[in-house]
C-alpha positions in Angstrom: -28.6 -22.9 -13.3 -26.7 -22.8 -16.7 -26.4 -26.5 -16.6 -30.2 -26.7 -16.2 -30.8 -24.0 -19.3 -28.2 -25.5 -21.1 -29.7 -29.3 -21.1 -33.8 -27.7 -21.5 -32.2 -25.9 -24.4 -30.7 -28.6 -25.8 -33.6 -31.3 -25.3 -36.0 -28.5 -26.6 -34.0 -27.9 -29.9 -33.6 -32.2 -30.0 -37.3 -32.1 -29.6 -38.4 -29.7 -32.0 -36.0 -30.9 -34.8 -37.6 -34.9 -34.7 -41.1 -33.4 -34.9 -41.0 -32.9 -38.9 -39.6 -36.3 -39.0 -43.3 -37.8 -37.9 -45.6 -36.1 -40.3 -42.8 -35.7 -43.6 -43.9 -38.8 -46.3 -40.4 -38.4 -47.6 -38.9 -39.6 -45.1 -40.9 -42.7 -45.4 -39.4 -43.9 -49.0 -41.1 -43.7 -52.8 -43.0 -40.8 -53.8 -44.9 -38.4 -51.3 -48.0 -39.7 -50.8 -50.8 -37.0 -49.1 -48.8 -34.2 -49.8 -51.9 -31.9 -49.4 -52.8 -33.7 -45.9 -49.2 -33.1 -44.5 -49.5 -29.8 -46.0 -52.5 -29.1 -43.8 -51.3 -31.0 -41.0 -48.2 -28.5 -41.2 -50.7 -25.5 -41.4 -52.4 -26.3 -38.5 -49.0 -27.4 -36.2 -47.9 -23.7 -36.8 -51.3 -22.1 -36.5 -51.6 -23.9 -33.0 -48.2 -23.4 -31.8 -48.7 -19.3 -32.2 -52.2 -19.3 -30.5 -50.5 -21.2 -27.6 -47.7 -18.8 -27.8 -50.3 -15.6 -27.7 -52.6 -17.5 -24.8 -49.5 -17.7 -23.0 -48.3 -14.1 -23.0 -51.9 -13.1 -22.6 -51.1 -15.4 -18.9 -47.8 -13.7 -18.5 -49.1 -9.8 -19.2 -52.1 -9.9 -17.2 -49.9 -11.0 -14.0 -48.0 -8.4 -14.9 -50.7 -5.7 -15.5 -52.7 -7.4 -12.0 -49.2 -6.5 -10.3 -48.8 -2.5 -11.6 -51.8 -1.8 -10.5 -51.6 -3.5 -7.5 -48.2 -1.3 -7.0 -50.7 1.8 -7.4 -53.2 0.7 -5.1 -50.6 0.5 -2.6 -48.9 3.4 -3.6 -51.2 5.8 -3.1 -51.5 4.8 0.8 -50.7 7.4 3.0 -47.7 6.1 5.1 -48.7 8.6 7.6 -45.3 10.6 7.1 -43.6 12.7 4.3 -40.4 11.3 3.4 -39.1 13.4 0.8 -36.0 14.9 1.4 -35.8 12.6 4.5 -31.8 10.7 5.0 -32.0 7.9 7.6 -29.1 6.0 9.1 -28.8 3.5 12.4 -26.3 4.0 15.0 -25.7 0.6 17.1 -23.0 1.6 19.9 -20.9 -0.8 21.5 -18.1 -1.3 23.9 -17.4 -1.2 27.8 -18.5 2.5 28.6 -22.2 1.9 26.9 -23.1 -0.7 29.6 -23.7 2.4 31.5 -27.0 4.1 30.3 -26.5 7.4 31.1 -23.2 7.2 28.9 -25.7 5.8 26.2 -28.2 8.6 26.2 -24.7 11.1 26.2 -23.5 9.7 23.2 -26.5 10.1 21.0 -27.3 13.3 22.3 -24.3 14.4 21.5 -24.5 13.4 18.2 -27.4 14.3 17.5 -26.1 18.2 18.4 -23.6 17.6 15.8 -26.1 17.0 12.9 -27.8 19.8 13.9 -25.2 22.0 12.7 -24.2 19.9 9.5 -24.7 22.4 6.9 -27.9 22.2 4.7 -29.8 19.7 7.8 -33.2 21.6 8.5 -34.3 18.9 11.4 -32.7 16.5 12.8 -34.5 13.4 15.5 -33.7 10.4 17.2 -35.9 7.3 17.6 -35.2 3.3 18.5 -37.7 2.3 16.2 -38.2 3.5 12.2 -41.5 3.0 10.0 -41.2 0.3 7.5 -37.7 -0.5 8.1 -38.9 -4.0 9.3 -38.0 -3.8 12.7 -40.6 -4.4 15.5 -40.7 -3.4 19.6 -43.9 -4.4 20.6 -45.2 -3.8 24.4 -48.4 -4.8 26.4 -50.7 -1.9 27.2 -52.4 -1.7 30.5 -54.5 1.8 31.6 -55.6 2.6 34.9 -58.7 3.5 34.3 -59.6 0.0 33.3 -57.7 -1.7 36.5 -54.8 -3.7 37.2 -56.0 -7.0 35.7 -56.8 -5.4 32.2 -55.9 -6.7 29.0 -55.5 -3.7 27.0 -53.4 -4.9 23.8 -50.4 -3.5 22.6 -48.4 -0.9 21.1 -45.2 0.3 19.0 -42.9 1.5 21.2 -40.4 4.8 19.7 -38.2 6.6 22.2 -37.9 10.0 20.3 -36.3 12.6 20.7 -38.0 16.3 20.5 -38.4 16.7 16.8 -38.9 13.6 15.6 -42.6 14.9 14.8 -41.5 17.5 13.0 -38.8 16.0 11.2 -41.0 13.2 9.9 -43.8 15.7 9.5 -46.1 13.3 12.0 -49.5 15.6 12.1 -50.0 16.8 16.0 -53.8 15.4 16.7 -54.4 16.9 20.3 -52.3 18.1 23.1 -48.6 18.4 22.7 -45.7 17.4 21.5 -42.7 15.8 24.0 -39.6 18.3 25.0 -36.8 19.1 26.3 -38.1 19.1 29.8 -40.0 15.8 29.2 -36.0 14.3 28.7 -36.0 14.5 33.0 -39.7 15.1 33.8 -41.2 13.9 37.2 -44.3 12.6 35.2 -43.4 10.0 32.5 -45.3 11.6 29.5 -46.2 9.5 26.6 -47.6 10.7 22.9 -50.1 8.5 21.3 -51.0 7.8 18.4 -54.8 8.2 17.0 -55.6 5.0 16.4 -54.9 4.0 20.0 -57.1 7.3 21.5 -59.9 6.4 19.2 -59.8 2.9 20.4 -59.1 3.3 24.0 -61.3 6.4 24.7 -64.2 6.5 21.9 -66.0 8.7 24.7 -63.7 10.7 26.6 -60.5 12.8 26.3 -57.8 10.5 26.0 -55.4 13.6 27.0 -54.1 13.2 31.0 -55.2 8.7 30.9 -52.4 7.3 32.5 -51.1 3.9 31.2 -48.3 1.0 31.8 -46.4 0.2 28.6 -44.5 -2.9 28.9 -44.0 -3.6 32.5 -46.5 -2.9 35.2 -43.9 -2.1 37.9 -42.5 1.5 36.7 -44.3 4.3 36.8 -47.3 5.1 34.8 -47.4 7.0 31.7 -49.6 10.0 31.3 -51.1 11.0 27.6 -49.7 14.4 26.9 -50.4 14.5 23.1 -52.1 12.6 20.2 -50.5 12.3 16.6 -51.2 10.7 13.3 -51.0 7.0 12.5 -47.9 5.8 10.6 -47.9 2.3 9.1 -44.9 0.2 11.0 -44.5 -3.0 9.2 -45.9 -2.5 5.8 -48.2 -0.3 4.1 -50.9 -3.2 3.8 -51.4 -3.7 6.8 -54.1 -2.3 9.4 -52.5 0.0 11.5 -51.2 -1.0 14.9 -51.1 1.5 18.3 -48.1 3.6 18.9 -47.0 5.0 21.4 -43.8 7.8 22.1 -41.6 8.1 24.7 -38.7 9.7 26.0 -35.4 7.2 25.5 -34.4 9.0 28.9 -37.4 7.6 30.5 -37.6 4.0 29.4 -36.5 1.3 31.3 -33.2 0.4 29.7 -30.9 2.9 27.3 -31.5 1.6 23.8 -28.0 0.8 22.0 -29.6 1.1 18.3 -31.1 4.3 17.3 -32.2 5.7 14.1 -31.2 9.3 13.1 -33.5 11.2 10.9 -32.4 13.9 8.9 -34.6 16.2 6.7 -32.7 18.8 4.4 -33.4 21.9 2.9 -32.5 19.9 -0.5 -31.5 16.5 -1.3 -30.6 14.8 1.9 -28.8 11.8 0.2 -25.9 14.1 -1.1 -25.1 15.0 2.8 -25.0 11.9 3.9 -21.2 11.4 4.6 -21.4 15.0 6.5 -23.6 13.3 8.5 -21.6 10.3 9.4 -19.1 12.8 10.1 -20.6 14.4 12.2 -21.4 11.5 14.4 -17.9 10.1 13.9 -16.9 13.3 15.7 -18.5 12.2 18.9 -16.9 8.9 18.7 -15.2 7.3 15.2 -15.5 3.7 16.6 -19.7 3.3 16.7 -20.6 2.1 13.5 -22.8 3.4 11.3 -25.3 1.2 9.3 -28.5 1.1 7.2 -28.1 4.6 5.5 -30.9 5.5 3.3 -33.1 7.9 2.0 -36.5 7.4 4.0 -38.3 6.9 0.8 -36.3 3.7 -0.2 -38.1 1.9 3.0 -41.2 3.0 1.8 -40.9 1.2 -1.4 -39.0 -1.9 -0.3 -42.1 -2.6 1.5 -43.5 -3.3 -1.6 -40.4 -5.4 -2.3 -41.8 -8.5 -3.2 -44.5 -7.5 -5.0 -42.1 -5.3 -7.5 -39.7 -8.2 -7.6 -43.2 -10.7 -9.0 -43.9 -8.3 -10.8 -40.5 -7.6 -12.9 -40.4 -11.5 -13.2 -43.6 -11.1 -15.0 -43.3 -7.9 -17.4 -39.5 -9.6 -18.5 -41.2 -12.9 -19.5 -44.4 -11.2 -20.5 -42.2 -9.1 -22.9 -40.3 -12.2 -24.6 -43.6 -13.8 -24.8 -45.0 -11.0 -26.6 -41.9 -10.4 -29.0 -42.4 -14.4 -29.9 -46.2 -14.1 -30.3 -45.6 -11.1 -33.0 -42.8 -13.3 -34.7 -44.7 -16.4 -34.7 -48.0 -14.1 -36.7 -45.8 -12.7 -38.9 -44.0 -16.0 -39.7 -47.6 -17.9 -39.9 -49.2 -14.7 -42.2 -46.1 -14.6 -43.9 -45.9 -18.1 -45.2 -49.4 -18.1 -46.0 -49.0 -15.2 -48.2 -46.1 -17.1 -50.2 -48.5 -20.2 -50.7 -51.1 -18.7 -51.8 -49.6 -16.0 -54.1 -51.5 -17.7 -57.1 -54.6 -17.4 -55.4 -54.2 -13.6 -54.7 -52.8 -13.2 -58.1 -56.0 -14.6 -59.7 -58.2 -13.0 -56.9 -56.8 -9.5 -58.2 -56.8 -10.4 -61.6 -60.7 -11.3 -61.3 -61.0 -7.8 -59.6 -60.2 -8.2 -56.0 -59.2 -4.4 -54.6 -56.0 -3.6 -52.7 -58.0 -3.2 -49.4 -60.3 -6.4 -50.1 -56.6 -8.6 -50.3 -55.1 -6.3 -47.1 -58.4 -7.2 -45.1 -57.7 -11.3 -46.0 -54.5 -11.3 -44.9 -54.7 -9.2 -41.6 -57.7 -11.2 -40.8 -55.9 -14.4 -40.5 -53.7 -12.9 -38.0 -56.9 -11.3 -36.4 -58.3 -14.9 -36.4 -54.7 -16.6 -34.8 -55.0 -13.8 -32.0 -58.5 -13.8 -31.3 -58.5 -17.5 -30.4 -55.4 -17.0 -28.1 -56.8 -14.5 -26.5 -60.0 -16.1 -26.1 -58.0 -19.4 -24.5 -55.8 -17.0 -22.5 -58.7 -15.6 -21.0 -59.7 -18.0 -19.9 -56.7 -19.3 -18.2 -55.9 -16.5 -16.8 -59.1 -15.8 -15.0 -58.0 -19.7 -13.8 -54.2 -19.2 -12.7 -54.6 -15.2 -11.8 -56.3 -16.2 -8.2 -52.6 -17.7 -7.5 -51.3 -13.9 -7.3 -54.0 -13.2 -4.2 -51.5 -12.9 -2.0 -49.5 -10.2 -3.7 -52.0 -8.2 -4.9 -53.8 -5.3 -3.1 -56.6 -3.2 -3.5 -57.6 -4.9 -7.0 -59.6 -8.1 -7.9 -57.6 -11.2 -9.6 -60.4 -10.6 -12.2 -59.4 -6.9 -12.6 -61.0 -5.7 -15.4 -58.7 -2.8 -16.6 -55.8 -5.0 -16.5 -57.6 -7.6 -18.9 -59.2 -5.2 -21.4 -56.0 -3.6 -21.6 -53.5 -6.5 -22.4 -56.5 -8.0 -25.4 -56.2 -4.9 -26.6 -52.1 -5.0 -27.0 -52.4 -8.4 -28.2 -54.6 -7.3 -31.1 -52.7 -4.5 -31.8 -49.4 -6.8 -31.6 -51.7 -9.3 -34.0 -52.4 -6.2 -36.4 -48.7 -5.0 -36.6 -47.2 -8.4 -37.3 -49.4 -9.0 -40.3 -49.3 -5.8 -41.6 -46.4 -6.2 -43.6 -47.3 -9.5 -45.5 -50.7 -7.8 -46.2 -49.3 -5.2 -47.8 -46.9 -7.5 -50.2 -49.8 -9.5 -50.7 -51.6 -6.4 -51.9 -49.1 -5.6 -54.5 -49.3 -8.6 -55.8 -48.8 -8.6 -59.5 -51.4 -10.5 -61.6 -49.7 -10.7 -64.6 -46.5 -11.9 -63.4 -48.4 -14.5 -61.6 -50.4 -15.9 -64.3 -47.7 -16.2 -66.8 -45.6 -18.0 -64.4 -47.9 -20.3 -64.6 
């Protein structure tokens, strides 16, 4: 990649350097011939160059204001949980003694009943299967009431341990919660979540339906409780079904397990107590993903953040060029035409008359960048579909509000030559002359 940079940098300067060579007459032997044509011809290179440069950042900052808000939109999505002050970690056992389940379920209990009494933990859950930490465990759903050759879809599958709910601060629907008791209950219950009641029982109380989740050989599940939806795989996406179990009461002991830990304060700083803790139980089970619950909330918006840094750096050096290139442009026209102003003023021109000319050739440079940046924007802005949300490619906040920058940008950068070129000196001008 420095190679590549390197060489474009190098063929670009080459490039640029030649270009006077084409249009200069003294390069071409004798005396300059059509100095005022190449004089114009050089005007309107420079003039062109900067409105390409200010169409171009125009392209670059409306990507980047289509993203922002886009990162709102999503934003403000309920996740269906509260993860402040929420530490998260993965637990994935292994050796000889785990091929035994009931040593499985042991361990993790166990550790989760050292947590518990980590100083400054206020709850403290198990469950196989985390929101929007891009894992999946997806099982067919088949009720009873609908017979034994329905197709009922599919569900999320958590084993959770009593507290989970409350740890994630899941909203309890109808029903109950799971238990203690549930851990080694006759009856398999099961906790739903809303989506999946609204769906599968639009008429009737979903509470006591027995179901099959996964396979159809075990026993059934029975509905003990409803809770709130919580977005699984990102937070654009339509919700799926859920449904929570008991890990004691699945049909195989799950090896990877999340713990969830929600502190009186901020849970990152106890987050070697807690690996402590579960080191304690057994210092051999390694202990991976560690993070504040909130950091998988916005890495599933990872991609988006990542297009949208891409854009705001480049917009940003675009837009620093853009007010160089204005200035540079309004600048050197000021310098040219410094008789001109002098004998403008000197026939009675005001201050403000000479400060309007010379902002409004920068005005002019911006206005027709923006107009052709507009335009391609609205063009090459439909390419972002896919990473945007909630907001229209032709947003029109995000467009009103990067015109508006430029001109300001446009304004600022030819300020300053306005105001020499308002102090212009008649006088001095004329007798140099």
């Amino acid at each position: 990649m420095l190679s590549i940079a390197f060489a474009v940098t190098a063929i670009v300067g080459v490039l640029v350097g030649f270009l006077p060579t084409f249009s200069n007459d003294d390069l071409k032997g004798g005396v300059p011939q059509g100095a005022w044509q190449a004089a114009a011809s050089h005007h309107l290179m420079r003039r062109t160059l900067v409105v390409a440069e200010i169409a171009f950042a125009l392209v670059l900052l409306v990507g980047a204001g289509l993203l922002v808000r886009s990162l709102q939109q999503l934003f403000a999505i309920a996740p269906g949980f509260d993860g402040r002050n929420v530490l998260t970690m993965q637990v994935q056992v292994a050796g000889q003694r785990f091929t035994d389940a009931g040593a499985t379920h042991r361990f993790f209990q166990q550790a989760l009943d050292a947590v518990k009494e980590v100083p400054g933990v206020a709850e403290a859950a198990i469950t196989t299967l985390l929101p929007l930490s891009g894992d999946s465990d997806v099982y067919g759903l088949q009720f009873e009431s609908n017979g034994p050759q329905a197709d009922d879809g599919a569900a999320f599958r958590y084993g959770v341990s009593p507290g989970y709910f409350d740890a994630m601060r899941i909203p309890l629907r109808r029903g109950r919660l799971l238990t203690d008791q549930d851990r080694v209950a006759a009856e398999f219950p099961v906790v739903v979540s809303e989506s999946l009641a609204a769906r599968r029982f639009p008429d009737r109380d979903p509470l006591g339906q027995r179901l099959h989740l996964g396979p159809t050989d075990r026993p059934w599940f029975t509905i003990v409780g409803v809770v709130g939806d919580v977005k699984q795989m990102s937070l654009d996406r339509e919700q799926f079904d859920a449904a929570y179990v008991a890990p004691e009461q699945w049909q195989f002991a799950d090896r990877a397990r999340w713990f969830v830990v929600k502190a009186h304060g901020d849970a990152a700083a106890l987050a070697l107590a807690i690996q402590a803790a579960i080191w304690s139980v057994d210092k051999n089970q390694p202990i991976v993903r560690t993070a504040p619950l909130s950091h998988w909330v916005e890495a599933t918006a990872g991609t988006r953040r990542f297009a949208m840094i891409l854009f705001e750096a480049f917009g940003v050096i675009a837009l620093l060029l853009t007010a160089i290139g204005i200035y540079g442009v309004v600048s050197g026209g000021v310098t040219e035409r410094v008789r001109e102003i002098g004998v403008r003023t000197a026939l009675g021109a005001s201050r403000r008359s000479i400060l309007t000319m010379v902002i409004g050739q920068g005005l002019f440079l911006s206005l027709a960048g923006v107009t052709i940046g507009v335009v391609v924007a609205a063009l090459t802005s439909r390419g972002l579909t896919s990473l945007l949300f909630g907001i229209s490619p032709l947003d029109p906040m995000s467009y009103v509000g990067v015109v508006l920058l430029l001109i300001g940008v446009a304004a600022a950068a030819s300020w300053l030559p306005a105001w020499r070129a308002s102090r212009v000196d008649p006088s001095t001008t004329l007798r140099s002359e």
